[in-house]
C-alpha positions as CSV (number, residue, x, y, z in Angstrom):
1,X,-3.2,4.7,11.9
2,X,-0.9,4.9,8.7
3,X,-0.2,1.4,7.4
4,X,1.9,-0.1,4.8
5,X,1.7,-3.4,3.3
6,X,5.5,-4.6,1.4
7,X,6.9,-7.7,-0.3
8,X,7.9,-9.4,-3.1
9,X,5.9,-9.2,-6.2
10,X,3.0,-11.7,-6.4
11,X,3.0,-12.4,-2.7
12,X,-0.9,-11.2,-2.8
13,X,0.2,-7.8,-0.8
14,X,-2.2,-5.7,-2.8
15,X,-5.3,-8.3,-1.9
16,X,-4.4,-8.5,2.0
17,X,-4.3,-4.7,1.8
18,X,-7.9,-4.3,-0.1
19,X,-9.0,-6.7,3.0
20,X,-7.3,-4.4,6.1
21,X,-9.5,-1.4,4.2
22,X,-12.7,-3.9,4.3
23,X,-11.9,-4.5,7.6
24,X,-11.6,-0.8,8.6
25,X,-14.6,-0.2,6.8
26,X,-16.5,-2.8,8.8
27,X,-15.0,-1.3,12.3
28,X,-16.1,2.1,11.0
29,X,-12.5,3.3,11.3
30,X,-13.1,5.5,8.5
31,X,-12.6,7.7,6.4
32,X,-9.8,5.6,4.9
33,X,-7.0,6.8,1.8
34,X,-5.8,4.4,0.0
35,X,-2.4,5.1,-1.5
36,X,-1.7,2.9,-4.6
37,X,2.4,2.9,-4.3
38,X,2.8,0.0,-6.5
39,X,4.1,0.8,-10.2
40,X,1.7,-2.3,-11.4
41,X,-1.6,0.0,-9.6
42,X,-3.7,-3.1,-9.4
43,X,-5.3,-1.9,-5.9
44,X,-8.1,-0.2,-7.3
45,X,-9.0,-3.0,-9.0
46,X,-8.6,-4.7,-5.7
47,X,-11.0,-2.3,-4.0
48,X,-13.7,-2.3,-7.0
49,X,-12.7,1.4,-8.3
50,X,-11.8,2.7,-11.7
51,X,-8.6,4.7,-11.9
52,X,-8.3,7.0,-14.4
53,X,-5.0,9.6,-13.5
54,X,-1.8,8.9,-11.3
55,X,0.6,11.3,-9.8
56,X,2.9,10.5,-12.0
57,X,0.9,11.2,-14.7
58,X,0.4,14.8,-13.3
59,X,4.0,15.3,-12.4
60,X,5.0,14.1,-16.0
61,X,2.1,16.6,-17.4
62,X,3.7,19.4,-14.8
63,X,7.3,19.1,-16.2
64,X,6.2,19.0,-19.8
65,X,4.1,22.2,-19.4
66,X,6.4,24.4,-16.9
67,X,7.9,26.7,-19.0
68,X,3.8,27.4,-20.8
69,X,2.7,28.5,-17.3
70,X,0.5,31.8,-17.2
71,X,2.5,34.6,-15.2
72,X,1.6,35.1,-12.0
73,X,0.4,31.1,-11.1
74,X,1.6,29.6,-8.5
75,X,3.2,26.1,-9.0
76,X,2.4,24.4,-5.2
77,X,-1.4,25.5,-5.7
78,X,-1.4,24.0,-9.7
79,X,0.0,20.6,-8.3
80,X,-2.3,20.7,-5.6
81,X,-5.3,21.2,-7.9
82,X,-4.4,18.9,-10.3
83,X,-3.7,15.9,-7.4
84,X,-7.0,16.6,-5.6
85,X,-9.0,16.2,-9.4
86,X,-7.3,12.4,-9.5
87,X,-8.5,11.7,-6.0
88,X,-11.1,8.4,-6.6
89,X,-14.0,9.2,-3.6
90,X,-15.7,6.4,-2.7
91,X,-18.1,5.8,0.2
92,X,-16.1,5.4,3.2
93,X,-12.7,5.7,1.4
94,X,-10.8,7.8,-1.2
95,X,-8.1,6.2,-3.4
96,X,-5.1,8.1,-4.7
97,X,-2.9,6.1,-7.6
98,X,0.9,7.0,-7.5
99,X,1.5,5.4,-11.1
100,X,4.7,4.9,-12.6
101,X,8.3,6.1,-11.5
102,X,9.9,9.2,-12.8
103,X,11.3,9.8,-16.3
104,X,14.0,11.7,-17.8
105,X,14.0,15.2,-15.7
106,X,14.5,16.7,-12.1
107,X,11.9,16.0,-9.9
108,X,12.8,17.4,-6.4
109,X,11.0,20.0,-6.4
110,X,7.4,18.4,-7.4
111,X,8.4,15.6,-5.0
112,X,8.6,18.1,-2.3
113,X,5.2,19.2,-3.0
114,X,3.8,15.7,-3.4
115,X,5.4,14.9,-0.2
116,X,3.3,17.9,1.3
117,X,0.2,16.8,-0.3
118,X,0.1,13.6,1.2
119,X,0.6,14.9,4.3
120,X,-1.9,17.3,4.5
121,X,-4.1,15.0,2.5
122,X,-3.4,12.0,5.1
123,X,-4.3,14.3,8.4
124,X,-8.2,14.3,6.5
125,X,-8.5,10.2,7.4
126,X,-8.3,8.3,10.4
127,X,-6.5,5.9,8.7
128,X,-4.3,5.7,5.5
129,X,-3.6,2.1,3.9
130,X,-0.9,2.4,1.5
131,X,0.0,-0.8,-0.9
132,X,3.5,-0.7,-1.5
133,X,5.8,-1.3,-4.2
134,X,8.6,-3.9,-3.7
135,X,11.0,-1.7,-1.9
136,X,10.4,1.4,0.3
137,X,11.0,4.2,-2.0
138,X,7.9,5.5,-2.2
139,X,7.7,5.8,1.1
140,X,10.9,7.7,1.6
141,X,10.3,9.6,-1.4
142,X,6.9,10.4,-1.0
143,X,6.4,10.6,2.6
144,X,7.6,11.4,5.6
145,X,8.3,8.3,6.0
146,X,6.3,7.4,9.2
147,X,4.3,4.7,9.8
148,X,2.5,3.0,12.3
149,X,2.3,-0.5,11.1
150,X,4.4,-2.5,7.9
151,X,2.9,-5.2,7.4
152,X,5.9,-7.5,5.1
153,X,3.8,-10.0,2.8
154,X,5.4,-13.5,1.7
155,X,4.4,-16.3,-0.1
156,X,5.9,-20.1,1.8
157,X,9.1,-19.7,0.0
158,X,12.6,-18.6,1.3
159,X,13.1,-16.0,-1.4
160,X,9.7,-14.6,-0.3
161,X,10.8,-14.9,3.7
162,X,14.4,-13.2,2.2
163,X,12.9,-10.3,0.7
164,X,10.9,-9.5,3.5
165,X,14.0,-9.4,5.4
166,X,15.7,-7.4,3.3
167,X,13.0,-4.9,3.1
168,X,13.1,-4.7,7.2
169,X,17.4,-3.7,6.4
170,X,16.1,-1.2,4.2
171,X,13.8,0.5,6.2
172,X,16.6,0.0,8.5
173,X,19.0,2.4,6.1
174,X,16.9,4.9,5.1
175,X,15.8,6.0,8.3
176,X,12.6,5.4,8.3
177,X,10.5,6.1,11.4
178,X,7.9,2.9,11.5
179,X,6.9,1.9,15.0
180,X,5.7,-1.7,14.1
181,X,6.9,-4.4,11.7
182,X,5.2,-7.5,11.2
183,X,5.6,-10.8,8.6
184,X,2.3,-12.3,6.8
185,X,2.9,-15.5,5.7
186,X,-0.2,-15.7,2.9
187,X,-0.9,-18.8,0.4
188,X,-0.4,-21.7,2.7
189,X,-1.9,-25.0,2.0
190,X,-1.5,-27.1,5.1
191,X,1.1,-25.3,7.4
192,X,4.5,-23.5,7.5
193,X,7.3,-25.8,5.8
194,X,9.9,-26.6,8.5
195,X,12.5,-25.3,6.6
196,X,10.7,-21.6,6.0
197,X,9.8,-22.0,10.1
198,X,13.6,-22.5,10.7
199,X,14.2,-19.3,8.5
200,X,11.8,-16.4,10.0
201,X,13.3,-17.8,13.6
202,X,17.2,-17.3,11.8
203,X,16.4,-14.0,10.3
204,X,14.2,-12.7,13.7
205,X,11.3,-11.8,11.7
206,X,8.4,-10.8,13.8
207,X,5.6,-13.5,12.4
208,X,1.7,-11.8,13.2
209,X,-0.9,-14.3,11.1
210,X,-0.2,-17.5,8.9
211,X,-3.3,-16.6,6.1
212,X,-4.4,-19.7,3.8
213,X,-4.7,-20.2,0.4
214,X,-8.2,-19.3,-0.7
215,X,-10.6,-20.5,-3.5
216,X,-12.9,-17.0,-3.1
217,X,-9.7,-14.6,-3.7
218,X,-9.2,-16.4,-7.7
219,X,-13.1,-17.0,-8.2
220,X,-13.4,-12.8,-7.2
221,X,-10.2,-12.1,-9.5
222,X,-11.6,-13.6,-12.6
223,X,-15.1,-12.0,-12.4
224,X,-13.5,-8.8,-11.8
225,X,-15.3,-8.4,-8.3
226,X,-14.4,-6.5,-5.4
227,X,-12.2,-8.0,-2.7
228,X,-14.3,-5.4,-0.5
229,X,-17.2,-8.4,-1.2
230,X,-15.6,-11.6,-0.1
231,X,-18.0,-13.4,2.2
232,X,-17.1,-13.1,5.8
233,X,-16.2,-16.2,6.0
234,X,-13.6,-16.4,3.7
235,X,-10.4,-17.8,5.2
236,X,-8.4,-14.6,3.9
237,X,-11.1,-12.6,5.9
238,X,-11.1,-14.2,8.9
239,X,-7.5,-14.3,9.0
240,X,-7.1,-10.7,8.2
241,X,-9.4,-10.0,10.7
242,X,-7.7,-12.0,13.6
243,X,-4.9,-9.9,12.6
244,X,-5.7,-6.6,12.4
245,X,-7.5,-7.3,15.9
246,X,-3.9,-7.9,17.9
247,X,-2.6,-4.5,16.4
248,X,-5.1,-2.1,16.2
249,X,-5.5,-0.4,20.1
């Protein structure tokens, strides 16, 4: 499965994704890639792995060093070589860090190749988790722009509920061939205000799992530990869990 989790920023999106790669892990779905699609890149910290090179970083180095090329060396196969070094292999799952946006300069062409590499790079796994940036241009950029499951993270807030909507319009426009779209409602304290109820009915948003707010998630985030070593009982986990359980087949 390819799966893609979306929302506004500081929803929690990159934490529920670090927990559908625990749980993958745990159902031996693997091997996983996780795709780090969010300018911020905080998912490898997520997942308890040290980062040290981006795409972007390589496509930046790739533009800046063009014209320098040796005769005779193929472009594709450089980019290619240089995007397999930054691939983070870790037991059971690789990570792969998009960094930031583009700069200054036309990048068509390297995004074509990119958008090859992951491709060829995703067919490897059995299951590709991808922590999206807030908006879908990675994805239609990057990709091919299929997906099995989007997974749109809020916080109990109508801008949150909003922009989850709005994200589901915009995969809407852009064409983008995802077979299954579902609302996470995360951070909840007792349950689901009236009001924000009222609005996921209005704006037809397809509601999967309610997950509460959970003491474990800060305690793991200021020691700098793993979401990958939450106990299995943590309400995020079990949550997660429950799920991942009604969509996977």
């Amino acid at each position: 499965m390819k799966i893609a989790v979306s929302g506004k920023g500081g929803t929690g999106k990159t934490t529920i994704a670090a927990l559908i790669v625990r749980y993958l892990l745990q159902k031996n779905e693997k091997p996983i890639l996780a795709v780090d699609a969010d300018p911020n890149a905080n998912f490898g910290d997520a997942l308890g792995v040290n980062v040290e090179s981006s795409v972007g970083k390589v496509l930046e180095g790739f533009l800046k060093n063009k014209e320098n090329l040796p005769t005779g060396v193929v472009k594709e196969s450089l980019i290619d070589y240089k995007l397999s070094e930054i691939l983070v292999e870790e037991k059971g799952f690789d990570l792969l860090s998009m960094g930031q946006g583009e700069g200054p300069g036309c990048y068509c062409y390297p995004n074509s190749v990119i958008r090859n590499y992951i491709e060829k790079l995703a067919s490897n796994y059995k299951n590709v988790v991808i922590d999206n940036e807030a908006g879908m241009e990675h994805i239609s950029r990057r990709t091919n722009g299929s997906l099995d499951v989007l997974f749109l993270v809020s916080d109990p807030s109508l801008r949150g509920i909003r922009t989850c909507k709005k994200l589901e319009d915009l995969v809407a426009a852009l064409g983008l061939n995802i077979k299954k779209t579902y609302l996470l409602i995360n951070r909840i304290t007792n349950e689901v205000p009236p009001q924000i109820a009222e609005e996921i009915k209005k704006l037809n948003l397809n509601l999967l799992q309610i997950i509460p707010e959970d003491g474990q998630i800060m305690d793991h985030e200021l020691r700098g530990i793993s979401m990958l070593k939450l106990e299995e009982l943590s309400p995020s986990v079990t949550k997660i869990k429950e799920a991942m359980a009604k969509i996977l087949p």
